[in-house]
N, C-alpha and C positions, 0 to 999 in steps of 0.2 A: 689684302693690304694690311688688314689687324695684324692675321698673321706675324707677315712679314715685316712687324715693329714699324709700320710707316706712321701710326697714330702718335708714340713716342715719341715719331721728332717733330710732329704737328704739335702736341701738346708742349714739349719743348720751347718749340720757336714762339708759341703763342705767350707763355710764360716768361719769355724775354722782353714782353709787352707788360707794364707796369699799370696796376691799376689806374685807368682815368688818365690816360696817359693821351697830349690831345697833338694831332701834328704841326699846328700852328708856331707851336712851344720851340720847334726844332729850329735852330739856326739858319739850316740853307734849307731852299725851297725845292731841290732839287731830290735830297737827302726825303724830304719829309713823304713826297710823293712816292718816292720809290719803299718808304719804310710804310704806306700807309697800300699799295698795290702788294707789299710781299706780305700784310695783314688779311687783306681783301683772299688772297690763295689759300694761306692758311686755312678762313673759315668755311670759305666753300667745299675745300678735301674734307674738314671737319665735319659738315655736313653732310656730303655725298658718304663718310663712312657709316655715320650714324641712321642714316635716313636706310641703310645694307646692313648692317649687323648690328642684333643685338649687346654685343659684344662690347663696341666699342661706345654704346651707351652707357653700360654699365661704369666704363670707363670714366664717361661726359661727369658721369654722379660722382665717383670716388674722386674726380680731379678738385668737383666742385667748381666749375669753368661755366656755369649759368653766370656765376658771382663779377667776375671780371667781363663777362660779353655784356652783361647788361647796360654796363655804362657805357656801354657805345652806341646805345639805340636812343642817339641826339643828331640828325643830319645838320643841325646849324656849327656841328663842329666837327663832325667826321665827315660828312658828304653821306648822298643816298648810295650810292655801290657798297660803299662800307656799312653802312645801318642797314639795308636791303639785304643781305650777304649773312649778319647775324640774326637781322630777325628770322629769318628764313630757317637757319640753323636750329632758334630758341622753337620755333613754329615745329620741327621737326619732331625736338626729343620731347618737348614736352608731350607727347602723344602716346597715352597711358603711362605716363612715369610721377607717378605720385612724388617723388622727393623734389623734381624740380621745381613740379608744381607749387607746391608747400612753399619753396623759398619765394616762389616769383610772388604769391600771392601776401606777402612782406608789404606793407605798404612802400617806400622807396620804390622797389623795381617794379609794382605795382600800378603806381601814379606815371612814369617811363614809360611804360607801354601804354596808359589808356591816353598818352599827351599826342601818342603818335596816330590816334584813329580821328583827332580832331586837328591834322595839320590844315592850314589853308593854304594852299598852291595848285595850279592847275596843271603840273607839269605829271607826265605819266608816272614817273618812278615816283611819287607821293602817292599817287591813286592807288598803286600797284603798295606801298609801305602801309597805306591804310586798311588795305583788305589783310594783309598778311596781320598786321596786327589783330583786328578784330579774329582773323581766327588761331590768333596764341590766346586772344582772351579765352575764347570757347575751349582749347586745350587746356588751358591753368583752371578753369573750375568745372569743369566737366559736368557731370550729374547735376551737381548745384544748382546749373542754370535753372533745371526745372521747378527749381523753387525760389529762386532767388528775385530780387525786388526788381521794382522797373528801375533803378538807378545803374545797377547793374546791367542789364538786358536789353536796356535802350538805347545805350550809345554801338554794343554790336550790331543792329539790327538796324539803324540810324546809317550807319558809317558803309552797309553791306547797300543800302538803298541807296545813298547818294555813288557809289561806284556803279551802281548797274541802273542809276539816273540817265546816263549818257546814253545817248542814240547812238547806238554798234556802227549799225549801215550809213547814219549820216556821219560819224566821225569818222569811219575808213573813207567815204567819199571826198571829206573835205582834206585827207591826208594826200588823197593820190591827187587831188588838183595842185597840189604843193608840190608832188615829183613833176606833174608834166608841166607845172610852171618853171620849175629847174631845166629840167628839158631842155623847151622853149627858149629858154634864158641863153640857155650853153649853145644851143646850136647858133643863134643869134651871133654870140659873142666868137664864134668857130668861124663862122659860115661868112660875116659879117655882110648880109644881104638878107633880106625879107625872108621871111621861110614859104614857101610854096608848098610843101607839102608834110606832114608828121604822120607819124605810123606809131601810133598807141601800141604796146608791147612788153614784151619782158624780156631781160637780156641775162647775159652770166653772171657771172662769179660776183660782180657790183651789184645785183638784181637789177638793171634797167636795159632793155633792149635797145641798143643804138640806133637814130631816129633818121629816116631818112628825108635828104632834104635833096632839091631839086635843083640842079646845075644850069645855072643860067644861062649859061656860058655856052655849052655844048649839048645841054637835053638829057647828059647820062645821070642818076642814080647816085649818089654818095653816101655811105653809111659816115656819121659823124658820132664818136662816143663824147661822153662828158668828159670835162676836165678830175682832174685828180681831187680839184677842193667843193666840187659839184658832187660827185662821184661820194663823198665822203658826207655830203649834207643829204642825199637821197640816203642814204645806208642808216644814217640818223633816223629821218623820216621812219621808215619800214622797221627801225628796230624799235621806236615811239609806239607805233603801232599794238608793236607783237607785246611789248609791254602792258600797254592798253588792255589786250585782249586776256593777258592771263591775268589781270585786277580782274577783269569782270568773271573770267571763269573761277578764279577761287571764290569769288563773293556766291557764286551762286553754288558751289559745295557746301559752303559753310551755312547756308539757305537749307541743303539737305540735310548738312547732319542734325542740326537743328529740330528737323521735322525726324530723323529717322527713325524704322521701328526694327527690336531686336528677334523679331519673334518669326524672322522666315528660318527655314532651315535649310540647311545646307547638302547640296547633292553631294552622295557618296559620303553624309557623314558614321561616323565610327561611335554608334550609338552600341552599347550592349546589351540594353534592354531586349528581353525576348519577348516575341511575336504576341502571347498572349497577355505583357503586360501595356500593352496599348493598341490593343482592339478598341475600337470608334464604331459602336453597334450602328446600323442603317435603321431611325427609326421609319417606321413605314408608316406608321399613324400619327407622326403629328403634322399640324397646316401650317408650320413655317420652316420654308427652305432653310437646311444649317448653315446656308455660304452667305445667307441674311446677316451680318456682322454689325453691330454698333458701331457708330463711327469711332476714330480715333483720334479722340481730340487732344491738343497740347494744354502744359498747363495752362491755367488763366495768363500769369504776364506775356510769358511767349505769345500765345493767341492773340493777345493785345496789342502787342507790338508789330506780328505782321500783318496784324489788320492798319494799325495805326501806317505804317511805312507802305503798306500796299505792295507788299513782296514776292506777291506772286504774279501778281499784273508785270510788274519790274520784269521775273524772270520770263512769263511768257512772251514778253517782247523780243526776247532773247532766242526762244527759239521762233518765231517769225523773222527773224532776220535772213533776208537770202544769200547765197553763194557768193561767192565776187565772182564778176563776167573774167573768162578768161582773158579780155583787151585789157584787163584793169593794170594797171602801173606799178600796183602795190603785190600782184600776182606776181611774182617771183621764179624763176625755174625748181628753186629748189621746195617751192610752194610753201613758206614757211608763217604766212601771212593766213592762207587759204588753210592751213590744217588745225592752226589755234583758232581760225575762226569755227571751222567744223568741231572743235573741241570743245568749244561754250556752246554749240548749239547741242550736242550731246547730253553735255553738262547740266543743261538749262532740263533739259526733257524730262531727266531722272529726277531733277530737283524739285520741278514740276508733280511728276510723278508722286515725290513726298509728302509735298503740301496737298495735292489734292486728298492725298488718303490722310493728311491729318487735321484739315480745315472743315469746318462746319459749312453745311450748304449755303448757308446765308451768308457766310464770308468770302465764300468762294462769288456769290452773287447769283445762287438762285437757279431753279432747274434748266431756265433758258440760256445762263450762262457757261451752265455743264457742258448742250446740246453746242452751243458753240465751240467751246474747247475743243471737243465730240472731231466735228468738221473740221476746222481749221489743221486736228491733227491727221487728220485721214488724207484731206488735200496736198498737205506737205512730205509725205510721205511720197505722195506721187510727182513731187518735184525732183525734176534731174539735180543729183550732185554733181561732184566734180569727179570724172572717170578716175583721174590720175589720185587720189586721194586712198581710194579702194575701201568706200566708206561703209556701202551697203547694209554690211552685218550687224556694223554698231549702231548704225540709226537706226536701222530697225528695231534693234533692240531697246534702243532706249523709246522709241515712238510705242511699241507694247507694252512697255512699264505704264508710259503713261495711259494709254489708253487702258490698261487693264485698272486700276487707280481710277480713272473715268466709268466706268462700267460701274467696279462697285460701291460706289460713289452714287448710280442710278439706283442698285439694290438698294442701299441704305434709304433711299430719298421714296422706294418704290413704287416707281414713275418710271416713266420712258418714252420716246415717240420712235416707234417702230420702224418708219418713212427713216428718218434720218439714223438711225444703227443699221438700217438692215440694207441701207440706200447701194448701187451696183459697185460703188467704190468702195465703199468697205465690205464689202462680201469678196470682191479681189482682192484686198489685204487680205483679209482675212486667210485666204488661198496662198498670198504668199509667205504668210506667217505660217501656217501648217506645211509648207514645203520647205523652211527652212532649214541649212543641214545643224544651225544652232539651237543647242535644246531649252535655252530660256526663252528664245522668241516662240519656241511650240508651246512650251509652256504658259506661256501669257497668254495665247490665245487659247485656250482652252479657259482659262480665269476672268476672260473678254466673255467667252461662250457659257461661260457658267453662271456669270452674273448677269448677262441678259437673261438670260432660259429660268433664274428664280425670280427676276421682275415679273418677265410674263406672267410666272404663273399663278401669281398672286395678281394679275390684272387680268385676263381672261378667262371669259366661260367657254368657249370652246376648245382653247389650249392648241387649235390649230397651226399657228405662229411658233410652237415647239419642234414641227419637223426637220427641219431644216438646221437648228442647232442640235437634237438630238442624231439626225444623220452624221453630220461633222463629226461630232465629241466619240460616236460607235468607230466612224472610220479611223478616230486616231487610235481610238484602245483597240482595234484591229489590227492597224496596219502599225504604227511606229515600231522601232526597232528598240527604242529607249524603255524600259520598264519602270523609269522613272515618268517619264513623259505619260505612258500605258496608266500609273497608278491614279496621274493628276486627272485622267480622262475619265476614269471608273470612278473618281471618287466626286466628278459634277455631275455623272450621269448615278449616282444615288440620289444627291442632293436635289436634283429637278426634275425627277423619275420615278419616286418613291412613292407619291402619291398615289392611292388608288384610280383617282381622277382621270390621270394622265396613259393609263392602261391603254386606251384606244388608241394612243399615237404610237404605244410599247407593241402593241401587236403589230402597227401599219407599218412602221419600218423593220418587223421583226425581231427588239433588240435583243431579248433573251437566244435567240437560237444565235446571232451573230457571237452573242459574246463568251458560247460554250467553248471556242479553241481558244480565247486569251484565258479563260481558266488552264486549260489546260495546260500553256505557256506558264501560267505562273506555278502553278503545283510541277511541273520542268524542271522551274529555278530553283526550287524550295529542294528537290533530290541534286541539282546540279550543289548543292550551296553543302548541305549534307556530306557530301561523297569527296569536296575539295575539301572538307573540315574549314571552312570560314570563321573565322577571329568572332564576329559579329554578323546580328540579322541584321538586315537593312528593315529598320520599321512600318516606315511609307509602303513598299513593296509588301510586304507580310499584313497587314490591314486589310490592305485592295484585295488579298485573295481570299481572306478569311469576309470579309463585306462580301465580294464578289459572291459566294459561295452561299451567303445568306439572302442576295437578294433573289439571284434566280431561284434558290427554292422558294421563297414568297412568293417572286409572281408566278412561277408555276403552276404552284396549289390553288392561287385566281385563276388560272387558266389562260394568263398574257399571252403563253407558249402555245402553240398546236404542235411541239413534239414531243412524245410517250417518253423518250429516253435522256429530259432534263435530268429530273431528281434520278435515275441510277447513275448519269456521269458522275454527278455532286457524289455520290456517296462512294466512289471505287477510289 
């Protein structure tokens, strides 16, 4: 659509709009509305370009079109679909675009957007204006935050808590008693007799299932739909909702990005470093595991503030929220209720997932509060979704995030209650996370598996409690197919293995002879990689075999091995 000059005549038309131009001003009322709906399209194509090609951002900049949308972001004089529509847009580009940012942080358009984190209304589209705004704040000063004062930092953090203040599951409950009171109403005012019987449901294209009431008359059956002005107050309702639910899911993004860290790396990235310049020697002689990590804490005000606001209690409520029953009202055929509610609870997981790995134990509220997280995450995992949604993948996914976040969260605290990780339900997760065909949920749990097995080992003298996660961690760097997945499993079974100590459980499951064909697999890759002439090494991969190749000679030479023919594989 850049291409094809469709931005030119958005920018155009939008340019025919005069600064501060308010539609009240407009003589007929008829005029003003439809000049104020053909605004409202404008900035949403605006949006939808920008949010798709960089291109037409570049554009957003040279037009200089922050300047004139920002004075729209006043609902007591445009309405919320029109302030909702820009903020959304400003929310967009501002996202790594340092010139917009520069301007917006202007005091004028500045003071504009922080007026809108503190509206007071209880109506959804303010909740839903308030989160959006809190995170253009977090877009216009970016980095900053991390050092920026509580004056700053508190009304984002403020304004993200009172949106995810609301109880999820008791505000959808009390929405859907408002459809089946409509319902109730309509078939009453239809039927004009008692109602005898209702059939809770979900119907078409109106989302309400037409309700059946009982003929008094003659005993049969009648399906009764709403009236047309009914019909349009339920679609209200369920779109209230869906409103509802995405203020509380972007609050709880903006929760993560907050918390996020930059330092994972990315599969299949296009590093050119070669192999020898990021070898991670495996020490074999020191007593603490290297997946032992320092916590990672935020600055002090951030810290402060989601301790102050309680932001993670907020979010985990969030993902403890259940399903809607498929009888619910607000269940819809087209499920559009049920999958932004499965979206916050996703949402909520990974967000989750951030704060734990950047709050301090004692903020988080202490080892026994971890072990609860611990459970509460493992049980819900075994809670039915909704088939129709075809959720599976992502929740699991994001349920590993957390959990893996959880774990080493225990290594840093090094601590753990063995009974509750190692409990029959999370050893079947755990199964179902190592059988998954997605390679982040295998990889989480091997980072689950890692950071127990370096607790342990620093809490046990017999290191017996290691078999069972060093079985796992062999079977993956055995069996997966991923050589990514392969390098993440060789590089926990250094980290919790290395030890001289641990030799007795390295003989009992045999791990050195198991793990002479994944050598071999990877010195494979290393001539397949050669022979295709590849652009770049993959570094993860080229570590694991050069580590690999240094641990089995180690234990070797101890004698972990009972086969003659370790160290001649190593050396051909």
């Amino acid at each position: 659509m850049v291409n094809s000059d469709v931005l030119t005549m958005v920018i155009g038309l939008l340019k025919m709009y005069e600064v501060g131009w308010e539609p009240s001003k407009l003589w007929d009322e008829k005029l003003a509305q439809l000049k104020t709906d053909t605004f409202i399209q404008a900035v949403h194509l605006l949006w939808n370009l920008c949010e798709n090609s960089e291109t037409a951002v570049q554009i957003f900049n040279k037009e200089k079109l922050a300047h004139p949308l920002v004075y729209c972001l006043n609902p007591s004089i445009y309405g919320y679909p029109l302030v909702l529509a820009v903020a959304h847009c400003l929310h967009t580009v501002t996202d790594s675009n340092p010139e917009v940012c520069t301007y917006l942080r202007n005091d004028e358009p500045l003071s504009q957007i922080q007026s809108l984190t503190t509206i007071n209304t209880s109506s959804m589209d303010a909740l839903l204006l308030r989160a959006v705004a809190a995170g253009l704040l977090v877009n216009v000063f970016g980095d900053q935050l991390s050092t920026a004062s509580g004056h700053l930092v508190s009304p984002i953090l403020s304004t993200i808590a009172d949106v995810l203040a609301i109880n999820t599951h008791e505000h959808l409950i009390s929405e859907a008693d408002k459809v089946v009171a409509l319902q109730v109403t309509d078939v009453l005012d239809e039927a004009m007799m008692p109602m005898a019987e209702v059939s809770n449901g979900t119907t078409s294209e109106a989302g309400i299932e037409m309700l059946d009431v009982n003929n008094q008359t003659n005993g049969t059956t009648e399906k009764v739909e709403p009236t047309v002005d009914k019909t349009t107050e339920i679609n209200k309702i369920i779109a209230n909702a869906e409103t509802f639910l995405k203020a509380q899911q972007l609050a709880v993004e903006i929760a993560a990005n907050l918390c996020s860290e930059d330092d994972d790396y990315e599969v299949g990235s296009e590093e050119s470093m070669s192999s020898d310049e990021v070898v991670c020697d495996v020490d074999m002689e020191t007593n603490e595991s290297s997946s032992v990590l320092p916590p990672c804490c935020l600055p002090s005000e951030l810290h402060h503030c989601f301790v102050k606001f309680d932001i993670l209690n907020h979010v985990l409520k969030k993902v403890e929220c259940p399903p809607l029953s498929t009888s619910c009202p607000l269940n819809t055929p087209n499920k559009r209720i049920a999958k932004c509610l499965f979206q916050l609870r996703v949402h909520a997981l990974l967000s989750a997932a951030n704060m734990i790995s950047s709050l301090s134990i004692e903020t988080i509220g202490g080892i026994e509060r971890l072990h609860s997280i611990w459970t509460g995450l493992v049980r819900m995992c075994h809670m039915k979704q909704d088939s129709e949604i075809n959720c599976d993948v992502d929740y699991l996914e994001a349920v590993s995030s957390a959990l893996s976040a959880v774990a080493q969260k225990f290594a840093e605290c090094k601590t753990i209650k063995l009974a509750d990780i190692m409990s029959p339900e999370s050893m079947v997760l755990f199964e179902k996370m190592q059988e998954s065909p997605n390679q982040q949920i295998r990889i989480n749990s091997i980072r689950v598996l890692s950071s127990i097995g370096s607790t342990l080992l620093l809490n046990s003298s017999t290191h017996s409690e290691l078999k069972p996660i060093g079985i796992a961690l062999m079977n993956i760097a055995c069996q997966d197919k991923s050589l990514h997945v392969v390098a993440e499993a060789l590089d926990a079974i250094f980290d919790i293995f290395a030890e001289d100590e641990v030799d007795p459980v390295v003989k009992e499951i045999n791990l050195i002879d198991n793990l002479k064909p994944v050598l071999s697999t990877l010195k494979g890759n290393a001539v397949v990689s050669r022979s295709q002439k590849q652009k770049y090494k993959d570094p993860v991969i080229s570590t694991a075999k050069l580590n690999l190749i240094r641990f089995i000679k180690y234990k070797s030479s101890l004698g972990a091995s009972t086969s003659q023919q370790t160290t001649e594989s190593c050396n051909k």
